[in-house]
C-alpha positions as CSV (number, residue, x, y, z in Angstrom):
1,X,9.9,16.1,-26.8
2,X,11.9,15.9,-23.2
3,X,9.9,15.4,-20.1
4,X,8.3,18.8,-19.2
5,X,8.7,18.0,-15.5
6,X,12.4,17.0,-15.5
7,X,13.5,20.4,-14.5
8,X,17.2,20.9,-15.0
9,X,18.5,20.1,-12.6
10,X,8.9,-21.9,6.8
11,X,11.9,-22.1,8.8
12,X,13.9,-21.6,5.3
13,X,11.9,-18.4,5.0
14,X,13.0,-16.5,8.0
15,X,16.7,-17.5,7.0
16,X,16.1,-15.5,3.8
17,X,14.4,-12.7,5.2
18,X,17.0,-10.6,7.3
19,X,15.5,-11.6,10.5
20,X,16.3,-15.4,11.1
21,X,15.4,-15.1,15.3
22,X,11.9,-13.8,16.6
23,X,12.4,-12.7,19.9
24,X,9.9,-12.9,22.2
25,X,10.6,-11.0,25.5
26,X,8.2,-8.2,26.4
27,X,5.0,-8.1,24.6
28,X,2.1,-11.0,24.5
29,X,2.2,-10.6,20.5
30,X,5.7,-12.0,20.7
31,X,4.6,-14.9,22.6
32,X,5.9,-18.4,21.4
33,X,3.1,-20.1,22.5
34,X,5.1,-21.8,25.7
35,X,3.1,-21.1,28.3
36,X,-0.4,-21.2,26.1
37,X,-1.0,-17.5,24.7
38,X,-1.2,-17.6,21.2
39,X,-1.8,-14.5,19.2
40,X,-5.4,-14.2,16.9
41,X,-5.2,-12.2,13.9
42,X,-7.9,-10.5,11.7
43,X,-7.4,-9.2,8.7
44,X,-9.4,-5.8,8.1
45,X,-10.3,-6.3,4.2
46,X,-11.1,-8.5,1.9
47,X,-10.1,-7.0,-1.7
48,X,-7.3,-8.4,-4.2
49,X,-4.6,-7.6,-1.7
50,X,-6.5,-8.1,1.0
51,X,-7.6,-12.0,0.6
52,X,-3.6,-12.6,-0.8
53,X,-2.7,-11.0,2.5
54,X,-5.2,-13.5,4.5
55,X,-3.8,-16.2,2.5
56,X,-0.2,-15.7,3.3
57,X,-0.6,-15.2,6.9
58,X,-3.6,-18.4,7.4
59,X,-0.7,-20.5,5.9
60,X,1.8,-19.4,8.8
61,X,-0.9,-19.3,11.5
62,X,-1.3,-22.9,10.6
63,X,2.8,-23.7,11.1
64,X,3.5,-21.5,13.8
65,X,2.8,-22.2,17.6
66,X,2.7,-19.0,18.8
67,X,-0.6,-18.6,16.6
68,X,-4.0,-19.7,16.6
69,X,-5.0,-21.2,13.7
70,X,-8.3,-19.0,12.8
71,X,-7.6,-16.2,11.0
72,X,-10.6,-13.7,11.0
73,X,-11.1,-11.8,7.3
74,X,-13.5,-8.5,7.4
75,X,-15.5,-8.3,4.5
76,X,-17.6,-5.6,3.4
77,X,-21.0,-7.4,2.9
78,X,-21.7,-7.5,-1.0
79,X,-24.0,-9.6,-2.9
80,X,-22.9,-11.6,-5.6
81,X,-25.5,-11.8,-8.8
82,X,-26.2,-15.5,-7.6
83,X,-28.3,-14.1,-4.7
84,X,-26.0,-14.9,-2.2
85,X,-23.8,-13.1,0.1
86,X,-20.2,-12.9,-0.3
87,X,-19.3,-13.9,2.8
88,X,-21.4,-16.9,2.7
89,X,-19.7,-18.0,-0.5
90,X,-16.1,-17.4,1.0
91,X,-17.0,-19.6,3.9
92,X,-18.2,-22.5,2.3
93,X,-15.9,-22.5,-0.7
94,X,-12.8,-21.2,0.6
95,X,-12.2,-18.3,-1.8
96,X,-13.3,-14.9,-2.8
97,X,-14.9,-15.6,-5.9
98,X,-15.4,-11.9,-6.1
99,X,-12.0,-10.1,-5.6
100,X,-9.4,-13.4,-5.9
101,X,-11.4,-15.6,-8.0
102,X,-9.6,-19.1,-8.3
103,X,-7.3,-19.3,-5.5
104,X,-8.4,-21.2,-2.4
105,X,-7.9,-18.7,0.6
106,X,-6.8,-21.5,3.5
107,X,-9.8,-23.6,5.4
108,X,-8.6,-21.7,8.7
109,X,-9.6,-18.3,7.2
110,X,-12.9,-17.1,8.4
111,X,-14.8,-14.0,6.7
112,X,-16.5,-12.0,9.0
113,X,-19.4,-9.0,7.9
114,X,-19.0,-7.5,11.3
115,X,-16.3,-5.4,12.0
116,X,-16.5,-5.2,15.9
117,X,-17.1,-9.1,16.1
118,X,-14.2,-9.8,13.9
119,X,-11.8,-7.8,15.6
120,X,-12.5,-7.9,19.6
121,X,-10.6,-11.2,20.3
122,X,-7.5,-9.9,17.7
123,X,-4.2,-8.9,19.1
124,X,-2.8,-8.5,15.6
125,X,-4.4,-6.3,13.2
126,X,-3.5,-6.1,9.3
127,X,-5.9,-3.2,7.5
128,X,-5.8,-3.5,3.9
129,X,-9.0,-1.6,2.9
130,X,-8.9,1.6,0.5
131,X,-7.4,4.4,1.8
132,X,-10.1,6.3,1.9
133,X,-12.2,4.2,3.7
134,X,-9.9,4.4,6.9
135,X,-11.5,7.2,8.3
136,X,-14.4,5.6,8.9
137,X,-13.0,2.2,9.5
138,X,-11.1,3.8,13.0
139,X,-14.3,5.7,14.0
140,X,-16.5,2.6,14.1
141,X,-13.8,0.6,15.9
142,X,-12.4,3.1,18.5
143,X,-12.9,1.2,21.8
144,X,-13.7,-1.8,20.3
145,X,-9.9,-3.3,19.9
146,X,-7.4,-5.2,22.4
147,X,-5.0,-2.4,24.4
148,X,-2.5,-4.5,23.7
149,X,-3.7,-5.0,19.9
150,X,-0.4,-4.3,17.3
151,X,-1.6,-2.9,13.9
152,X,0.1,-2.8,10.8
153,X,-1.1,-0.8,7.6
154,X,-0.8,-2.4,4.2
155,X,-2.4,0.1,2.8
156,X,-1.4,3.1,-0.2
157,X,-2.9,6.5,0.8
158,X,-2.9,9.2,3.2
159,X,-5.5,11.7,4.4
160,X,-4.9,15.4,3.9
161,X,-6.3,17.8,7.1
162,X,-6.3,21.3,7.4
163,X,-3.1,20.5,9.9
164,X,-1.3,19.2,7.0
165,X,-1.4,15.6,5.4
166,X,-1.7,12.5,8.1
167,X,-0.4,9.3,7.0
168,X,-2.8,6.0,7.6
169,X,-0.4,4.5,9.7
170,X,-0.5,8.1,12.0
171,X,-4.3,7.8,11.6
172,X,-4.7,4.3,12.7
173,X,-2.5,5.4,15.8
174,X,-4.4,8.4,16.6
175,X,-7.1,7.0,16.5
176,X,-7.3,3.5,17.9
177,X,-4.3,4.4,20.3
178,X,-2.2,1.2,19.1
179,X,0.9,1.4,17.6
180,X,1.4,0.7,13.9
181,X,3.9,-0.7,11.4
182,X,3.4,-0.6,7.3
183,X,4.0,-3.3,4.8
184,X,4.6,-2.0,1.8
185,X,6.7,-3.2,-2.0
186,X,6.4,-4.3,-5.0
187,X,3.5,-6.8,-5.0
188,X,1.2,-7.4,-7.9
189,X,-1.5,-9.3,-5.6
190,X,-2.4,-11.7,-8.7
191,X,1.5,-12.9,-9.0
192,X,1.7,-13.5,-5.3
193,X,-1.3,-15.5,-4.8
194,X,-0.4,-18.1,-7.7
195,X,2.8,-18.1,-5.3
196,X,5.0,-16.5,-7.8
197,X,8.6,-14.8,-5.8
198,X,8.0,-11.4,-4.7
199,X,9.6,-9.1,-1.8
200,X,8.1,-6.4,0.9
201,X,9.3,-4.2,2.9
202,X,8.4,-3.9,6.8
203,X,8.4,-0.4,8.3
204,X,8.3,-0.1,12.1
205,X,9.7,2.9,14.7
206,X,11.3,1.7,18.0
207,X,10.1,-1.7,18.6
208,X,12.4,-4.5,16.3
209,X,10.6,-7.4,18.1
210,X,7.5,-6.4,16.9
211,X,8.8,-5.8,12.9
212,X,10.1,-9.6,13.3
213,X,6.5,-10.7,14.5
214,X,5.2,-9.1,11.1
215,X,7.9,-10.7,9.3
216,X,7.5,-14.2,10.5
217,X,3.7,-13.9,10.0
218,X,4.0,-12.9,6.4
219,X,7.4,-14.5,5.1
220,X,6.4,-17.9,2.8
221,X,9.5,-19.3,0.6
222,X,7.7,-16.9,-2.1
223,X,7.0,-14.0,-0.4
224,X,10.7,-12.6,1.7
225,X,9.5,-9.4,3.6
226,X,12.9,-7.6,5.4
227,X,12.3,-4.8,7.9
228,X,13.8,-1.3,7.8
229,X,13.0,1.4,10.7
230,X,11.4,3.8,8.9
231,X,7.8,4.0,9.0
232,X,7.1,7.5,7.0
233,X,9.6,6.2,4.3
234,X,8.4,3.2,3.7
235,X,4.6,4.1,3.8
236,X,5.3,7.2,1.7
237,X,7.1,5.3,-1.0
238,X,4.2,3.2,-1.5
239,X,1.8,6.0,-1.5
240,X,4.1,8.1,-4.1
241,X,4.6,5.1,-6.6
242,X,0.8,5.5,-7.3
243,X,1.3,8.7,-9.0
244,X,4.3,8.2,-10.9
245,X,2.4,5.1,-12.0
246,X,-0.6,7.1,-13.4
247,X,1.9,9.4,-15.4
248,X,3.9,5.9,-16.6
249,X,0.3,5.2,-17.9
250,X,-0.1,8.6,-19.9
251,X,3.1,7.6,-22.0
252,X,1.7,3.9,-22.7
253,X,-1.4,5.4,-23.7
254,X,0.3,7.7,-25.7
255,X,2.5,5.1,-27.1
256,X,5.7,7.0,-26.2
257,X,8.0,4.4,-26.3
258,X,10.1,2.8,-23.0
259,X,13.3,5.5,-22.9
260,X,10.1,7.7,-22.3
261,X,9.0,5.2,-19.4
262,X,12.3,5.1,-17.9
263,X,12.5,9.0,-17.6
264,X,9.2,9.1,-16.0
265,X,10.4,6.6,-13.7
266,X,13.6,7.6,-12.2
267,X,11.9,11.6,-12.1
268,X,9.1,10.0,-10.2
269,X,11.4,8.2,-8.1
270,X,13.5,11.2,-7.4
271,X,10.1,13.6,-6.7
272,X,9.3,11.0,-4.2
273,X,12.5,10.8,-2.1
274,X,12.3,14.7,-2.3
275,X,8.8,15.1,-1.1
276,X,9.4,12.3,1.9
277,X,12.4,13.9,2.9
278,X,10.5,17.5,3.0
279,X,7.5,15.9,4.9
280,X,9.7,13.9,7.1
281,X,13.4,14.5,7.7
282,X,14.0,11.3,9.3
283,X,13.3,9.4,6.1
284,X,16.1,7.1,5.3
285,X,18.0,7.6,1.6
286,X,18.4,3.5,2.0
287,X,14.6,2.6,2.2
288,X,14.2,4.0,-1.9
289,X,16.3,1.1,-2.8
290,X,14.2,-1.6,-0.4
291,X,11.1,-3.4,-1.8
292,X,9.0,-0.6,-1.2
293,X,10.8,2.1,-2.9
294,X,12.3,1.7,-6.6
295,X,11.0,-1.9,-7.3
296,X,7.6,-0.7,-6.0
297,X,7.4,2.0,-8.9
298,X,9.1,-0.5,-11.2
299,X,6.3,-3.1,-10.8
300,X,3.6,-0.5,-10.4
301,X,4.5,1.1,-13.8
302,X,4.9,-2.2,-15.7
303,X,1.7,-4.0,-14.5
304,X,-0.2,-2.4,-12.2
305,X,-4.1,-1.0,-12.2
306,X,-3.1,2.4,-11.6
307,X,-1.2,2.1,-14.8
308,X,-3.3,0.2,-16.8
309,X,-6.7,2.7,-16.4
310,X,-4.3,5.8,-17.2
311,X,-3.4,4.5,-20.2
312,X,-7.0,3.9,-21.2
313,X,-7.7,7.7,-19.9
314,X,-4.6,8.8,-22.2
315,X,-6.2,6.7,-25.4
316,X,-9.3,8.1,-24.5
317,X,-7.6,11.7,-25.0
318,X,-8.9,12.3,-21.3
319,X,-12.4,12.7,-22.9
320,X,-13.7,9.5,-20.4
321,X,-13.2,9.9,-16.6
322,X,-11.4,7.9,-13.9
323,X,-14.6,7.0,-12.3
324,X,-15.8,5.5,-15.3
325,X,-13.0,4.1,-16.6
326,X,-12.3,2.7,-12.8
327,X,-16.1,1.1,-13.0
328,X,-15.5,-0.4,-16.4
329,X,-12.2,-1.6,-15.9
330,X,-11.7,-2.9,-12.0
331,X,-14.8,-4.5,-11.1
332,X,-15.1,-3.3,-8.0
333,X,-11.4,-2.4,-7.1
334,X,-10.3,0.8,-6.6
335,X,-8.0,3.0,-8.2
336,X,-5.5,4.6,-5.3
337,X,-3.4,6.5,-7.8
338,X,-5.8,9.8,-8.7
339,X,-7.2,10.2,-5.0
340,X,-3.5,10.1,-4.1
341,X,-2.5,12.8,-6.4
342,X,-4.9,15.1,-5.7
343,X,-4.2,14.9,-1.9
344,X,-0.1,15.7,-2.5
345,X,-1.1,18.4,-5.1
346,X,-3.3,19.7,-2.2
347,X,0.2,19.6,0.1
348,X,2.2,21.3,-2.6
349,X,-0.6,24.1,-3.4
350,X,-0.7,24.2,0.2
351,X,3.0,24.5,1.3
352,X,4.5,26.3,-1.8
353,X,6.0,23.5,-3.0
354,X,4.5,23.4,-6.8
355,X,7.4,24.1,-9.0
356,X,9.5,21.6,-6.8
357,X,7.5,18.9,-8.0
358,X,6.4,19.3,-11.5
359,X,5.5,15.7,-12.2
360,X,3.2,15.3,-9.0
361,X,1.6,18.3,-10.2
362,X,1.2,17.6,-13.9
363,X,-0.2,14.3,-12.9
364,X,-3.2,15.9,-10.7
365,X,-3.7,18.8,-13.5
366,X,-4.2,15.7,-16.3
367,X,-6.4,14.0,-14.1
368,X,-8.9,16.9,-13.1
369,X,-8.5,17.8,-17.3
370,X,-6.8,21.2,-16.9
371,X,-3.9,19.7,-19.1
372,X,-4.1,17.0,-22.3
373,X,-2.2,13.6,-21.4
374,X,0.6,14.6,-23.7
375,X,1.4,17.7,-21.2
376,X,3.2,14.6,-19.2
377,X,6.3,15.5,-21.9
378,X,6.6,19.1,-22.5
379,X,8.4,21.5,-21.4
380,X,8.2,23.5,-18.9
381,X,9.2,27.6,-19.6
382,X,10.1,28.1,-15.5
383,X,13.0,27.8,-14.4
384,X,14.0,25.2,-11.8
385,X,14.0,26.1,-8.1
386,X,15.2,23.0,-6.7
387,X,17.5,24.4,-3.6
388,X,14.7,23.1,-1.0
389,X,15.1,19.8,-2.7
390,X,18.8,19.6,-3.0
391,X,18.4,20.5,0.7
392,X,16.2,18.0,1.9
393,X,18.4,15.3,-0.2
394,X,21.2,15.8,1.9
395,X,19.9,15.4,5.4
C-alpha cells in the first residue's frame, strides 16, 4: 500500500560553532566578567534532557569568566524508593540517579526543590520541563525573576488557546515579560551525555549578542550549537518532529519496512514546513535543513521515545493506551509526541486546515483509536487541496 497521507501532490568549540566572537556591549548577560558581573544560571528542570542540559552548561560555567561557577538545577521533589529525596541524592552524589542514572552531573551543579529560591539570583534562564507543565511553571514565577533575566526554551510543545495555538517561547514571554530564545535539534539526551557528537540549533529574534551568549554557554567540542534568526521555525520544527515520529513508530510496529520510513519522513518533513509557514510566514525555508529541522525528525524517528512507545501501541494493535504504555515504558518521562498531535489537530479542526495535512491528522485519529495503526498507509479517496500549501511554500 502507498502512504494514505501523501496526497498527490572550549575555545576550539566556538571556532566550530558559526559564532567564533561573543560580543559583549549592551546587556549585563553579555558581560565578560571585566569589571566583576558574572552571569548565574538556573536550569528550570531536571529530566533526561534536562540534567544533560545542566551538565553541558556547569562544564562552561566552570571555563568561562563571565560566569559563576554554581549552576542552580530545579527539580521537582520526588522520592526515590530508598526513602530519600531526589534532590538530596543529586547533591551528595553528583547525578540524577533517577532521570540520568550513571553520569556525574558537574560538582558546581546545585539541585534546588524551590522554584522561586532557585531562580531569584538567575539572569539566565534555560526551561526544559514538559510542555505541559509551562503553564503553571510561569504562573508561580511571575514576579519572582531578574528584569533583566534572558530565557531560552528547550522545550517541544506548544499550548493551544481559544486565540489560536501559543508557542512556549511566546508563553514564557507573555508571561514573565523576558525575552526568549529556543534551542532545539537533533539530540538523543543519552548520546550527548556519554559525550557522543551531536548539533543544535539556536533560535533568537532581533538580538545576535544574546544567541552568541546561548551558544558559548552550551557549545562543548561534542555538542556545536549554530544560531539562526528564526524563533517560530526553529521551535516549531522541534515540536512537529514529535508527530511525524509517532507515525515513524506505527510502521516499525507494523514492521513495514525502511522505504516505508523514509516516506513517512520526508511527508512529515514537508507537513511541517507547510504548517510553520501557515502559522508563521516569517519562517525561514533554510532553518528545515539546520539541526532542528530534518536531522531532528531523522534522529527522532530512528531512536527516540516518541518512537519507540508508538511502535509498542502499533504491536499492541492500539488495544493498550499511551498512558500506559508511557508508564510502563518511560519511567517517569514523558511522551511529547501524542499531547502534541492532539493540540495541531485541534489548529487544523480549528482553522480548516484538515485535508492539508493528512499525516498530522491521521496521527491524532490513531492515537485517540478512531483509526487502526495501519491507517498510517492507506489511501486516502479525497482529492488533494494543497493550493494553501503550495502558497505558503513560496513566501
Amino acid at each position: 500500500m502507498a502512504p494514505a497521507f501523501e496526497k498527490q501532490s572550549p575555545p576550539v568549540k566556538e571556532a566550530e560553532t558559526a559564532t567564533t566572537h561573543i560580543s559583549n556591549t549592551g546587556n549585563n548577560v553579555g558581560n565578560n566578567g571585566g569589571d566583576g558581573y558574572k552571569s548565574r544560571v538556573t536550569v528550570v528542570g531536571s529530566g533526561n534532557w534536562g540534567s544533560v542540559a545542566a551538565k553541558l552548561i556547569a562544564s562552561n560555567a566552570l571555563k568561562l569568566n563571565s560566569f559563576h561557577d554554581e549552576v542552580r538545577m530545579w527539580v521537582f521533589e520526588e522520592m526515590l524508593p530508598s526513602g530519600e529525596k531526589l534532590t538530596d541524592v543529586i547533591n551528595r552524589t553528583n547525578e540524577n540517579v533517577k532521570y540520568l542514572p550513571g553520569i556525574k552531573l558537574g560538582k558546581n551543579v546545585v539541585a534546588d526543590p524551590d522554584i522561586e529560591n532557585a531562580v531569584k539570583d538567575a539572569n539566565m534562564l534555560v526551561f526544559v520541563t514538559p510542555h505541559q507543565f509551562m503553564e503553571g511553571i510561569c504562573r508561580r514565577l511571575v514576579g519572582k525573576v531578574r528584569g533583566d533575566a534572558e530565557a531560552i526554551s528547550l522545550i517541544k510543545g506548544m499550548e493551544v488557546k481559544m486565540e489560536g495555538p501559543c508557542m512556549i517561547s511566546n508563553l514564557i514571554s507573555e508571561q514573565l515579560g523576558i525575552n526568549c530564545s529556543v534551542l532545539m535539534g537533533a539530540n538523543i539526551a543519552n548520546e550527548i551525555a556519554v559525550e557522543k557528537f551531536s548539533e543544535a540549533t539556536v533560535g533568537y529574534r532581533d538580538n545576535r549578542e544574546i544567541a552568541e551568549q546561548w551558544v558559548q554557554l552550551f557549545s562543548t567540542p561534542y555538542f556545536m550549537v549554530t544560531p539562526v534568526q528564526d524563533v517560530e521555525g526553529v521551535e516549531l520544527c522541534g515540536t512537529l518532529k514529535n508527530v511525524v515520529a509517532i507515525a515513524a513508530g506505527f510502521v516499525d510496529g507494523l514492521d513495514m519496512g525502511n522505504n516505508t520510513k523514509a516516506a513517512i519522513m520526508r511527508i512529515g518533513l514537508r507537513e511541517m514546513r507547510a504548517f510553520s509557514k501557515l502559522l508563521f510566514s516569517s519562517v525561514r525555508d533554510s532553518t528545515f535543513f539546520e539541526s532542528c529541522g530534518v536531522a531532528d525528525v531523522i534522529t527522532t524517528c530512528l531512536g527516540g521515545r516518541n518512537r519507540k512507545v508508538a511502535e509498542a501501541f502499533a504491536k499492541n494493535g492500539g488495544k493498550r493506551s499511551f498512558d500506559e504504555l508511557e508508564a510502563e515504558m518511560l519511567q517517569g518521562q514523558k511522551l511529547q509526541g501524542v499531547s502534541t498531535a492532539r493540540e495541531v489537530y485541534e489548529v487544523l479542526s480549528h482553522r480548516g486546515w484538515l485535508e492539508l495535512f493528512p499525516l498530522f491528522a491521521t496521527v491524532h485519529e490513531i492515537c485517540v483509536g478512531r483509526l487502526p495503526p495501519s491507517a498510517i498507509v492507506e489511501y486516502s479517496e479525497k482529492k488533494p487541496r494543497l493550493s494553501m500549501m503550495e502558497d505558503s511554500a513560496r513566501h
